[in-house]
C-alpha angles and dihedrals in degrees: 000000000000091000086052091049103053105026107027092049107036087041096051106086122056122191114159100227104164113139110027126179114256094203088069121102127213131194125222112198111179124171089245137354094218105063109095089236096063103038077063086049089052089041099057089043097052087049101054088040095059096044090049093047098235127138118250129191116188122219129179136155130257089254141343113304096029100134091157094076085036088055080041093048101052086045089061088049094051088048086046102062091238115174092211134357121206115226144210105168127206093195108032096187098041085053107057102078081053084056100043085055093061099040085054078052096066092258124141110230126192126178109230113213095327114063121213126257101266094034089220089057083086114055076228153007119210099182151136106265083251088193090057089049091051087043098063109036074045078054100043099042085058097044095048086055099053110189089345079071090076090061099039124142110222130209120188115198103189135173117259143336088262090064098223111206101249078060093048102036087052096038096053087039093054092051088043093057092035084056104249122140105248108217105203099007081210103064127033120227108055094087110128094198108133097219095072120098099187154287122258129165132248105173086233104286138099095258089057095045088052093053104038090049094045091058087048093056086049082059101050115347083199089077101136094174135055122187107187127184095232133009097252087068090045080060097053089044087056088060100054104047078045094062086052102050091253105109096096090048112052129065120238127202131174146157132248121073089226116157094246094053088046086057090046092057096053088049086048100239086126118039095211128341127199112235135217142168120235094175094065091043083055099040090044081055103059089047083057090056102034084056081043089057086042114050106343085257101160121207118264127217125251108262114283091002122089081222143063103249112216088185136236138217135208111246116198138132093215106059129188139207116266099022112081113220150167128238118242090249083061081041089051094051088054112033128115136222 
């Protein structure tokens, strides 16, 4: 799995990108510049800017779900002259006619960790396969529970209302591998399991867990299983079952590999988090541009996926047959923020 992680991924495009002219500009556009996950982002991109000698000017919106300063921010690249801008959207629908503006402008684009809804909208998506990461904290919550599995109450803390495809992708993977019929596999909140309490959104911060589990527990208190989108919600949602007397009781589960929510799992906060590595899908991106202002040379997919896959890994200390996975001390060597 390690050797996977960091050879197999970060071997796997090649795009010969020696060379690059240091005249030529690049744009980076997150959702935030406070979440952990992103100031790595920035941090790979900066990086491989500096060492290919290409220009980067970062963008991201005031909170999760502006996609106002994301449609400002391409604007300015465009004005800019910028040969590829690097994108996290917060509204992967809204975005798209922005993008196609740019594309129609001669600008590489290419969708970071989220992928745009549709997918080709982007000339191209470096991500974490964000189903296989639902999948197997989905896996590994079912299979911690054992018979109890087929009674649980589920809580779902997501990301926001507009459903953007890295919430959608994680949450129906989760329930797939947890072994709940999806109803449409693109939109949560239509299961009829009854074993569901309910969905409620967090935007991906503390504040947001603790409130959206809160409101859950008001539901049902008999909620034994959290799915959240990230692990700062996880966190949120910890506090709450906590202020209940719940925390010991109920099993939590995210998505993210960051080096608080590592730490979470070996305190046992999170039973087991997917990880993922946003620096290499960031770094991998400005190679992509720096081979675009080259030659033209576009990005290709990883074989059998519409996306580049930049890997994840299962991190528990409890692991369980049938679901590979990765202690926290491995977590630890290869978190982020």
């Amino acid at each position: 799995m390690t050797k996977y992680l960091l050879g197999a991924a970060v071997g796997a495009l090649c795009l010969g990108v020696a060379g690059a002219a240091s005249a030529q500009s690049a744009c980076l556009i997150t959702k935030t510049d406070t979440n952990p996950f992103f100031v790595k982002m920035k941090e790979g991109a900066e990086a491989k800017a500096a060492e290919l000698g290409i220009e980067l000017k970062s963008y991201a919106g005031k909170v999760d779900g502006d996609n106002e300063s994301q449609v400002a921010a391409i604007e300015a690249c465009i004005a800019d002259g910028a040969k590829g801008i690097l994108l996290t959207a917060s509204d992967t629908a809204a975005i798209v006619d922005s993008v196609k503006a740019a594309r129609d402008a001669g600008i590489l684009v290419i969708a970071l960790d989220t992928p745009l809804d549709p997918i080709d909208a982007a000339d191209a998506t470096f991500a974490t396969d964000n189903f296989q990461a639902g999948l197997l904290i989905g896996q590994w919550a079912k299979a911690t529970m054992g018979d109890a599995a087929a009674s649980a109450k589920i809580a779902l803390l997501d990301l926001a209302i507009g459903q953007p495809s890295v919430d959608v992708l994680r949450d129906q993977g989760f329930l797939q591998g947890f072994g709940v019929d999806l109803g449409d596999p693109n939109k949560w909140g239509d299961e009829t399991d009854p074993r569901v309490v309910g969905h409620d959104v967090t935007a991906g911060n503390e504040e947001g867990g603790l409130k959206a589990m809160e409101a859950l527990l008001a539901k049902d208190p008999d909620i034994n299983v959290v799915y959240t989108i990230n692990e700062p919600a996880a966190a949120g949602a910890y506090e709450a079952l906590k202020a209940v007397g719940k925390e010991g009781s109920t099993l939590i589960v995210s998505v993210d590999g960051g080096c608080p929510g590592v730490a979470n799992v070996k305190d046992g906060v999170i039973g087991a988090t997917s990880q993922q590595y946003p620096m290499l899908m960031a770094s991998k991106g400005i190679e992509a541009i720096a081979a675009f202002a080259k030659d033209g040379t576009k990005p290709a997919p990883t074989e059998g996926k519409d996306f580049f896959d930049t890997g994840v890994a299962l991190i528990t200390d409890k692991p369980v047959d049938g679901v590979e996975s990765i202690d926290s001390a491995k977590g630890t060597e290869l978190c982020w923020g």
